[in-house]
N, C-alpha and C positions, 0 to 999 in steps of 0.2 A: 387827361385821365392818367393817373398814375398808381403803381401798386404797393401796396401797405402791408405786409406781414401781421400786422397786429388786429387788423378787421380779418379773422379767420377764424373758424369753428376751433382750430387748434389753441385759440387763446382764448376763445369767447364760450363755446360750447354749441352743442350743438342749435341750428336755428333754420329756417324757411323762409324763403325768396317769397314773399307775395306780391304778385303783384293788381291794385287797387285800382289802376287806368288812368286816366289823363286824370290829371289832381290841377286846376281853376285855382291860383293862389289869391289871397284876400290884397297882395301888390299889383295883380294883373295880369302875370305871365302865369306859363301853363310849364307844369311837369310833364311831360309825357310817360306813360308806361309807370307812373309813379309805383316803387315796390320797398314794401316796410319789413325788415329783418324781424322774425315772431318766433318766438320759442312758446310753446305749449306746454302745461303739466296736466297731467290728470284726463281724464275722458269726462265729454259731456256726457248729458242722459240725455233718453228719451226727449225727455220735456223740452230740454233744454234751458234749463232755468236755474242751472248749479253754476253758472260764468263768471269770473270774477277778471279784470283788466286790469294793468298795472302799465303805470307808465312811467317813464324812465326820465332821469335827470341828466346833466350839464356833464359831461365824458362818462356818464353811466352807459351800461347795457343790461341785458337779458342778464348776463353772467353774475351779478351781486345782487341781483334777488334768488338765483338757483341755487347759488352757494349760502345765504346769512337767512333769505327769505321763507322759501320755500320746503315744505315735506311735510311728514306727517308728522312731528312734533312740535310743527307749529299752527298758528292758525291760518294762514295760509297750505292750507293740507288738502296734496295732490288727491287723496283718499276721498277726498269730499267734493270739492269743486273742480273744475274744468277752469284752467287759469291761462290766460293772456297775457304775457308779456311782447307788448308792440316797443321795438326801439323808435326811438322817434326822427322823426326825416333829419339828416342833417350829423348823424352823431355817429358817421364814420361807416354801420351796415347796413343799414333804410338808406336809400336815395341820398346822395351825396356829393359834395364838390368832387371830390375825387377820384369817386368811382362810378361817375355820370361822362359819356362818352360826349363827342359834339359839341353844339354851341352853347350849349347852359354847364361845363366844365370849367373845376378850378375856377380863377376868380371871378367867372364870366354866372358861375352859379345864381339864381335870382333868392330875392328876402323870400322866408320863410316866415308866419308867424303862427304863435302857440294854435291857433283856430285852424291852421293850415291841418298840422299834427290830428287835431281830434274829428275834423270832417274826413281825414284820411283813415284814422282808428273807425269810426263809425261804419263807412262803407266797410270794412276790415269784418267787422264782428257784423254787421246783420246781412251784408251778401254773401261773404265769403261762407263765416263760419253758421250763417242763419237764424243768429242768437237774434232778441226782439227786447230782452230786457238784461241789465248785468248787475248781478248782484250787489257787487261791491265794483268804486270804480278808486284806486289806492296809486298814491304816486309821491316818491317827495321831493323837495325844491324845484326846481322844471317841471317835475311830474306830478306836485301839488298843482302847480300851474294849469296842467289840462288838467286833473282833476276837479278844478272849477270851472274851466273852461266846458267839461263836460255837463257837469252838473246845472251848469247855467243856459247851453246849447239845446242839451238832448234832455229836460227832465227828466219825461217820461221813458228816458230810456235805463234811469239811473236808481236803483233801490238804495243805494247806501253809497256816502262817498265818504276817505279819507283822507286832505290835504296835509301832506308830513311836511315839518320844514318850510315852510312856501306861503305866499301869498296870492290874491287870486288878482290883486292889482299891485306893479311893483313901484318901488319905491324911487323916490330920488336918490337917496344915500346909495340903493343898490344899481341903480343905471350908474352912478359916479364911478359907484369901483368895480362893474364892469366891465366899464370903458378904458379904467389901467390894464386890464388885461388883454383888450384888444390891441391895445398901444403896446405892450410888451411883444405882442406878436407881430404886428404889421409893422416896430423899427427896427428888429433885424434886417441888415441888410439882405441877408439867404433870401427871403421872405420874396422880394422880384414879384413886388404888387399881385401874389396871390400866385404865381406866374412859376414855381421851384419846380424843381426835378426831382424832390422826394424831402421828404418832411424831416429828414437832418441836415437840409439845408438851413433850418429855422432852431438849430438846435438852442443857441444862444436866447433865442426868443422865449419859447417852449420854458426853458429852463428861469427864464425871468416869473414867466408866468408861475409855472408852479412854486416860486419864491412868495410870491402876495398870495398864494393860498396858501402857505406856510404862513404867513401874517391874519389872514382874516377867517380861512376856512377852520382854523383851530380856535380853541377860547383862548385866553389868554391864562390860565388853570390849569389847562393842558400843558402850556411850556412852565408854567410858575411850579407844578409836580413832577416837571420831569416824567410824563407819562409814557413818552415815546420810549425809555426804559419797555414798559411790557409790551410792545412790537419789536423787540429783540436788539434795539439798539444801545453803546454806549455813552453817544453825546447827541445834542442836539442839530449836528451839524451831519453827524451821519448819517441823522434820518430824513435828512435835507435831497444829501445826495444821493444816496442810498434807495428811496422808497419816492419821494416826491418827483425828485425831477426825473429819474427813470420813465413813472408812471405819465406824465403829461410828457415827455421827449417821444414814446413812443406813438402818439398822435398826429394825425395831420392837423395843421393850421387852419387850413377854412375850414375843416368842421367845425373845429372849437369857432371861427368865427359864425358861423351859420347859428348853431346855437345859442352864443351871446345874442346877436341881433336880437332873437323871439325874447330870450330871455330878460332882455332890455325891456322888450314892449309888451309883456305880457300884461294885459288889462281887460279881463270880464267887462268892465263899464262903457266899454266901446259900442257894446249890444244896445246901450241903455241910452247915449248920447251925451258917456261920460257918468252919469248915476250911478255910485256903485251899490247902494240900496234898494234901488230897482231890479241890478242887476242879481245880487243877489238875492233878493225877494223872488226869484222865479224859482230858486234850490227848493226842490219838491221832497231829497233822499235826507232818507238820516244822516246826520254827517258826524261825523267824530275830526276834531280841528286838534291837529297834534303839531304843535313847536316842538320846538328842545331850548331847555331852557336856557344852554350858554351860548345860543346861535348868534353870531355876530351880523348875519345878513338877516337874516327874518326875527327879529325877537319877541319876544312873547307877546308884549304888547301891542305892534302891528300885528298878528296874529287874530289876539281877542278882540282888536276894535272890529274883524270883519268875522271873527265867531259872532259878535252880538247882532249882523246883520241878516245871519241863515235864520230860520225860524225851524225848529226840530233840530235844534245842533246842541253840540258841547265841546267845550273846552279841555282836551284832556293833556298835560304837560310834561312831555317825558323829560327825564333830566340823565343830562352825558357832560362829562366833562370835556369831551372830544368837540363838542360845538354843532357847528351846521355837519361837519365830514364824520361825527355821528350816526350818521346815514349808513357809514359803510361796517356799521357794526363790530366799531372797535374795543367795545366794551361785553360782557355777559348780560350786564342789569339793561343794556338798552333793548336787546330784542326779546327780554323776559317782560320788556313794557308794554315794547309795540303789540306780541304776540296777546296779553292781557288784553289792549286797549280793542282790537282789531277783532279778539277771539270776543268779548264785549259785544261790538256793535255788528257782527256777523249774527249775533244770539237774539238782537232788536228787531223785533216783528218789523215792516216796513213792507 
């Protein structure tokens, strides 16, 4: 167990300890005490039937839905619904290599997978907070990922889902280049098999990593416009150093690794014995299937072949020249999309 300045309300915002109880993983071992970092907007009602869930992506948090996602100008509006943001096990403030005491610490931490995440979101929303149905269940890339995983788990528990970014079963191409990022991080030597004294031991690793999301997490549009100009920088290399490798150096390494694993093997079809037709053919909520359309990991077209699988969906395609890291809302036109597509399918009887 070691400590991270960067998992702190002071960088993240504010957020609550939950804890969910011994969490049964789909590899065999057990969490104990398992507890999900949850930031709250808005008050439920009465009824309880204004909830909406959002789950988070691959070095995402609570903090970049509060900041791009969230209020009353958008359609995620504190004003209206009671919103969930669960961080997900493994991403540095939920349950984590690093900040897990004992024998399941640092490299000793056991796999996680995306089902691990939403049977832990699940007890989360209907013991804790005693919600029964959620309105909208919204996530993207990782967070696409349990959003189908939810919607294929929990139906009935799901009136509307949005998969941003993501797929609901992953790819070859994206387990490949993955896997370069776990490899940038486990050959740093700092690295001592999981085993450091504090995550600038890996600095060199970290700093690899976030070089291949400077390669894939952008389009290639993005560098060919010089776009990194309007995030305030003068050259491409200083938004290298400057914004990317900052952002992934302040990290610890097993969590980014905890999260690759899931995000390796995220696969709805497993419910199904591998069918992802099946699998999807259980999606009861309306769904709204949102790519972007210069995504280099998720492209439209893996997207639409498992849109044409939901029955009650649609295909809606936002377009960023920013790619998959789009997400973090580097543009105006991308969250005047999201909030359309999402202000849309929150309006869709279901």
């Amino acid at each position: 167990m070691i400590t991270n300045a960067y998992y702190t309300t002071e960088v993240h915002g504010p957020y609550e300890m939950i804890t969910i109880g011994d969490l049964v993983l789909e590899e065999g071992q057990t969490l104990p005490g398992c507890q999900l970092a949850v930031a709250t907007f808005g008050k439920l009602n009465q009824a309880k039937d204004n909830a909406i869930l959002i789950t988070t992506w691959y070095t995402g948090t609570h903090q970049i839905f509060a900041q791009a996602y969230i209020g009353p100008s958008h359609a995620l509006n504190p004003d209206k619904y009671f919103i969930i943001v669960a961080n997900q096990i493994g991403n540095g403030l939920s349950t984590s290599p690093h900040n897990t005491d004992g024998p399941l610490s640092m490299s000793k931490f056991p796999h996680v997978r995306i089902g691990d995440d939403v049977v832990a979101q699940e007890r989360l929303v209907r013991e804790h907070f005693g919600i029964e149905r959620l309105e909208l269940v919204v996530g993207g890339s990782m967070g696409a990922q349990q959003t189908y995983e939810w919607a294929v788990r929990f139906p009935n528990m799901v009136k509307r889902a949005a998969p941003i970014a993501g797929t609901a079963k992953n790819t070859p191409h994206d387990f490949i280049y993955t896997e370069t990022l776990n490899e940038a991080t486990r050959s740093d030597p700092g690295f001592h098999a999981g085993e450091y004294s504090a995550n600038t031991d890996v600095r060199a690793g970290l700093s690899r990593q976030a070089r291949l999301w400077s390669v894939m997490g952008f389009s290639t549009e993005f560098w060919k416009q010089e776009h990194w100009k309007t995030l305030g920088f003068d050259s491409a290399d200083a938004f290298q150093t400057g914004f990317m490798e900052p952002y992934f150096g302040a990290m610890d390494p097993n969590a980014l690794l905890t999260m690759a694993w899931k995000w390796q093997r995220g696969d709805v079809s497993r419910h199904t014995g591998g069918d992802l037709a099946a699998a999807l053919g259980r999606v009861t909520a309306k769904t709204f299937v949102m790519p972007i359309d210069e995504d280099m990991f998720f492209p439209v077209r893996d997207c639409a072949a498992e849109q044409q699988l939901v029955r009650n969906s649609e295909l809606r395609v936002i377009k960023s020249i920013s790619g998959h890291l789009g997400l973090f809302s580097l543009e105006p036109s991308y969250m005047e999309q999201v909030d359309r597509h999402l202000g849309e399918l929150l309006a869709t009887p279901a």
